[in-house]
C-alpha positions as CSV (number, residue, x, y, z in Angstrom):
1,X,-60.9,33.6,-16.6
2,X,-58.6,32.1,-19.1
3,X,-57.5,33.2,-22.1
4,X,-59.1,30.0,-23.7
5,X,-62.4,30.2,-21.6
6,X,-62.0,34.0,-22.8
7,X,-61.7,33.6,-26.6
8,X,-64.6,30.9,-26.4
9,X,-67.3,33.3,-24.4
10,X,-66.2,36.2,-26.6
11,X,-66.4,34.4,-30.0
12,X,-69.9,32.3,-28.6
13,X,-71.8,36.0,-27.9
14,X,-70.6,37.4,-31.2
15,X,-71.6,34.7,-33.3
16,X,-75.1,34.5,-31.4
17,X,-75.4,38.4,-31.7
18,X,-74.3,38.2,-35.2
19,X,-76.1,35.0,-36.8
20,X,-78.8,35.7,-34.5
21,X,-79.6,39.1,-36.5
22,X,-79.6,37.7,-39.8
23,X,-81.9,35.1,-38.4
24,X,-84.1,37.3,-37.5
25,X,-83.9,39.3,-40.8
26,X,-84.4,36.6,-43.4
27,X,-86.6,34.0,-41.1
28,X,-90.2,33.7,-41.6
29,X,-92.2,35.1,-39.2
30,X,-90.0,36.7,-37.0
31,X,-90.1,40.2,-35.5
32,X,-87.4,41.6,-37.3
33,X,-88.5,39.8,-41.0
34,X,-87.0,41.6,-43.6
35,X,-84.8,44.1,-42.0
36,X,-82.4,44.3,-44.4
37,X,-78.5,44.6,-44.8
38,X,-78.5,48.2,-42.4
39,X,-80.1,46.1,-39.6
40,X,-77.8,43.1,-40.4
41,X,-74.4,45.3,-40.6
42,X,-75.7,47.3,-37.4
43,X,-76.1,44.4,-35.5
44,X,-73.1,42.6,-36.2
45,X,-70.7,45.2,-35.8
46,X,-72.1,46.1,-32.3
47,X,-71.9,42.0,-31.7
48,X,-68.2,42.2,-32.3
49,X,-68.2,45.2,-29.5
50,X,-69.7,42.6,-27.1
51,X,-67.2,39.7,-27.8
52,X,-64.8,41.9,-27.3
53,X,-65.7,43.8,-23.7
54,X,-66.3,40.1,-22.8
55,X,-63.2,38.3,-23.6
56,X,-60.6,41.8,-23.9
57,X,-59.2,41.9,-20.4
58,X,-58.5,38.4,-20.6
59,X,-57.1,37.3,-23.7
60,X,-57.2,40.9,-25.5
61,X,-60.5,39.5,-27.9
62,X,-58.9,38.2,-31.4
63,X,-62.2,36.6,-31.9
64,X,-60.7,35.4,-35.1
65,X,-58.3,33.2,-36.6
66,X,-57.1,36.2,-39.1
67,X,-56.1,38.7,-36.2
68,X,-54.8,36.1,-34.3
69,X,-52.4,34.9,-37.2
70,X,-51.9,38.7,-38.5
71,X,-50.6,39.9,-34.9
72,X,-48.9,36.8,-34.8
73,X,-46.9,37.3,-38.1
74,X,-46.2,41.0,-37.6
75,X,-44.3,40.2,-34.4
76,X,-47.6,41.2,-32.1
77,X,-48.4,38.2,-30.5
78,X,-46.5,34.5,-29.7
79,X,-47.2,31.8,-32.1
80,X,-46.9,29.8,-29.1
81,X,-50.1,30.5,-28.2
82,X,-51.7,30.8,-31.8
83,X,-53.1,27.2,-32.0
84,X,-55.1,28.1,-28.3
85,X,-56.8,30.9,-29.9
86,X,-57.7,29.7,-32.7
87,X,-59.4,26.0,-31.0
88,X,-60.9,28.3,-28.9
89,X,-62.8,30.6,-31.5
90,X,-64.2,27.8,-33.2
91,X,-65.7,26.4,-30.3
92,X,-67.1,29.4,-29.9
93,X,-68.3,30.2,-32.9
94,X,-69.8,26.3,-33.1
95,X,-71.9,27.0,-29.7
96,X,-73.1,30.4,-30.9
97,X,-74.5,29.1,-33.8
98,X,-75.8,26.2,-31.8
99,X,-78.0,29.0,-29.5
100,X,-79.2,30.8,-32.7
101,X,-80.5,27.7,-34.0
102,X,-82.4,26.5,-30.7
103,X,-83.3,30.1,-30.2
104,X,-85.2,30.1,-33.6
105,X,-86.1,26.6,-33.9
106,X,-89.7,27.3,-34.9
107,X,-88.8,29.8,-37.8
108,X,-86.9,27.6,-39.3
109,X,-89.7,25.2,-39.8
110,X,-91.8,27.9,-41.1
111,X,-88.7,29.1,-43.7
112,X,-88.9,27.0,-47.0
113,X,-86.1,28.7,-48.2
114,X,-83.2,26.8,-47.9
115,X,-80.6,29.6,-48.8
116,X,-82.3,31.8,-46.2
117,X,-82.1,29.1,-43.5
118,X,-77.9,28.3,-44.7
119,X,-77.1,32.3,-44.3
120,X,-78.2,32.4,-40.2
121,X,-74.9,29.9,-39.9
122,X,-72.5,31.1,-42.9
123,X,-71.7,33.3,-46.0
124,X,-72.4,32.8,-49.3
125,X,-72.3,34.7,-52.7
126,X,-74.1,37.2,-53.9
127,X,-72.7,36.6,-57.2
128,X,-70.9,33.2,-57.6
129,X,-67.3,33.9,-59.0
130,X,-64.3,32.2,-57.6
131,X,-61.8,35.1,-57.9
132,X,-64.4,37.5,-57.2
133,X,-65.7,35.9,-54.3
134,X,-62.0,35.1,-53.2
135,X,-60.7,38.7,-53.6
136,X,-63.9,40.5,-51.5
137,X,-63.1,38.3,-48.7
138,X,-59.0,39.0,-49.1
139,X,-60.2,42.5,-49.4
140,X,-62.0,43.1,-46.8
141,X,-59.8,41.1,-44.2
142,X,-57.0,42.7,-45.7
143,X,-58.4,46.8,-44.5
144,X,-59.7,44.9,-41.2
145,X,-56.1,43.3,-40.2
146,X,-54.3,47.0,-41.4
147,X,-56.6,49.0,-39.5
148,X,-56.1,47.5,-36.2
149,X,-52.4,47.4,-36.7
150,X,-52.7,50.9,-36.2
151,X,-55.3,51.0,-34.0
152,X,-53.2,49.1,-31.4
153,X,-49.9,50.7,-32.2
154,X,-51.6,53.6,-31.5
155,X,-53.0,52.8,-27.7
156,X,-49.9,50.2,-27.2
157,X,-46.8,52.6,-28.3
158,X,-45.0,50.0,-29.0
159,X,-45.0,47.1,-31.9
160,X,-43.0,44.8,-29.3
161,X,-45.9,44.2,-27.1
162,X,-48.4,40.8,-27.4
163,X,-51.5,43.0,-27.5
164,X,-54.7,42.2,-29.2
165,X,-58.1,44.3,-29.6
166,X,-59.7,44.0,-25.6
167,X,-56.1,46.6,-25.4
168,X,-57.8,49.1,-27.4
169,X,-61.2,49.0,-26.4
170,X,-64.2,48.0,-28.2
171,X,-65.8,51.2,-30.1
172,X,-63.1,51.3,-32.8
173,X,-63.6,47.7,-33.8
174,X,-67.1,48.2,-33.5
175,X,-67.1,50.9,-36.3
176,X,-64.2,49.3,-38.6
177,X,-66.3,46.0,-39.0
178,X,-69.7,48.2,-39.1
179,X,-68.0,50.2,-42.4
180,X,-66.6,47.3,-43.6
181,X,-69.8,45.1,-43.7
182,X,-71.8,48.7,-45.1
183,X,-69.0,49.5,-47.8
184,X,-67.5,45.6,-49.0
185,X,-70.0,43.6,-47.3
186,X,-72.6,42.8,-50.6
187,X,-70.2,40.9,-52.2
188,X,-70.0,37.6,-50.2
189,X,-71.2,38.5,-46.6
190,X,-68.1,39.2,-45.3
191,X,-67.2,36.3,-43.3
192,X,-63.3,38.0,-42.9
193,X,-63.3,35.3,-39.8
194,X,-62.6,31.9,-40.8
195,X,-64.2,30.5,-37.5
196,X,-67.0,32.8,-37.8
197,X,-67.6,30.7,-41.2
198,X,-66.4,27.8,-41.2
199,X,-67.7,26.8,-37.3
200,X,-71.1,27.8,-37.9
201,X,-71.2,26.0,-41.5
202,X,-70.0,22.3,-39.6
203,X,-73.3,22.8,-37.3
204,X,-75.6,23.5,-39.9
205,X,-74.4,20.2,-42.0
206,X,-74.7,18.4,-38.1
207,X,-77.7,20.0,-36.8
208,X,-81.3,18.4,-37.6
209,X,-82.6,21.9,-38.8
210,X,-86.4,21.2,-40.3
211,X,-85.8,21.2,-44.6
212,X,-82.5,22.6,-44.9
213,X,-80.2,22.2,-48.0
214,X,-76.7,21.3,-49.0
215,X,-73.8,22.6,-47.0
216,X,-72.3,24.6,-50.4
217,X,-68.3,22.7,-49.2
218,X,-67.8,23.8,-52.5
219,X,-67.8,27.6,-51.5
220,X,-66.2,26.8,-48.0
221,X,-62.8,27.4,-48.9
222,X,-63.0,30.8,-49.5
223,X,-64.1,32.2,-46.5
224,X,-61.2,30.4,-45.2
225,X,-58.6,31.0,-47.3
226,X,-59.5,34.8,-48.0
227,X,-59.1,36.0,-44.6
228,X,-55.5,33.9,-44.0
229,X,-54.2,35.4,-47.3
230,X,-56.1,39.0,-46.4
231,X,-54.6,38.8,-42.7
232,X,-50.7,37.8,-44.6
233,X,-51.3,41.0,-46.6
234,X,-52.1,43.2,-43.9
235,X,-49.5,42.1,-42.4
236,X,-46.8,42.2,-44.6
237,X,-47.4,45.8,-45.6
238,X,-47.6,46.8,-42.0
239,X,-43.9,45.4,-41.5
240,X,-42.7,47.1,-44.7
241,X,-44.0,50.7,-43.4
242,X,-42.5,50.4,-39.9
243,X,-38.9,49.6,-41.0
């Protein structure tokens, strides 16, 4: 398998693992109806561990644009190959979201609220604050990125070598984003993935999904933009402690 076909399976199973929970916690009707955020956290982080046995041996599993471009500035992986990855995880993360909606089709025409129906795709606010909002997301990409700097220095040896997490196995990742979504979560959702976000939010503006709402592009940008500043961090202060 390629490294693109790789980064697309891997990001396509999270994303249905991971929207597909929340679905099934805030959708009417459902099995799993109000779950709440234990089941939602528990699932997701253990949806990351699947995208990344999945697509690891082939294209190490960045799964998102923020680990891609944080190995990539720290020296850990070719730029080269950057833009790949990152086309990649977005059209993964656009076909997971795809599956999660045909998968629940019939909930969502029993859900009349809107907000409820917008969260199985993307993030929003818990409180609306734009440097609030913009900080939890630089936050909590920020301890993601810096953890798995070490993590892969530790199992690599070496700071030299392209690695990314399939070169560390899964369980580690599995129980940073787990903490993570429990501890800095409440705030916004914690996209920390730009694709994760911003891919699923494009197909539920395209998507003919019975009585859904506005798209909140207003709110978009930070989901974006926190992780890539979060990721710059992470990586920044990683390069300052090795010299």
């Amino acid at each position: 398998m390629s490294a693109f076909s790789a980064e697309i399976l891997g990001t396509m199973f999270m994303i249905l693992l991971g929207n597909g929970v929340v679905a099934n916690v805030v959708l009417n009707g459902t099995k799993g109806n109000n779950g709440g955020w234990i089941v939602i956290t528990t699932a997701w982080a253990f949806a990351v561990f699947v995208g990344v046995v999945i697509a690891g041996p082939y294209s190490g599993a960045h799964l998102n644009p923020a680990v891609t471009i944080g190995l990539a500035l720290a020296g850990k992986f070719s730029w080269a190959l950057a833009p790949e990855y990152i086309a990649a995880q977005f059209i993964g993360a656009m076909a997971g979201s795809l599956f999660v909606w045909l998968l629940y089709k019939d909930f969502y025409k029993g859900t009349a609220d809107q907000g409820a129906k917008q969260a199985t795709f993307c993030t929003a606010p818990a409180m609306p604050n734009t440097i609030s909002n913009l900080f939890s997301e630089i936050l909590g990409t920020f301890v993601l990125i810096f953890v798995i700097f070490h993590f892969t220095d530790a199992a690599m040896g070496t700071e030299k070598t392209p690695i990314g997490l399939g070169s560390i196995g899964a369980l580690p990742v599995t129980f940073l984003v787990w903490v993570i979504g429990l501890s800095l979560g409440g705030t916004t959702g914690y996209a920390i993935n730009p694709a994760r976000d911003l891919g699923p939010r494009i197909m539920h503006a395209i998507l003919p999904i019975a009585g859904k709402g506005g798209n909140n592009w207003g709110y978009a940008w930070i989901p974006v933009a926190g992780p890539l500043i979060g990721c710059a961090l992470a990586a920044l202060l990683h390069s300052y402690i090795k010299i």
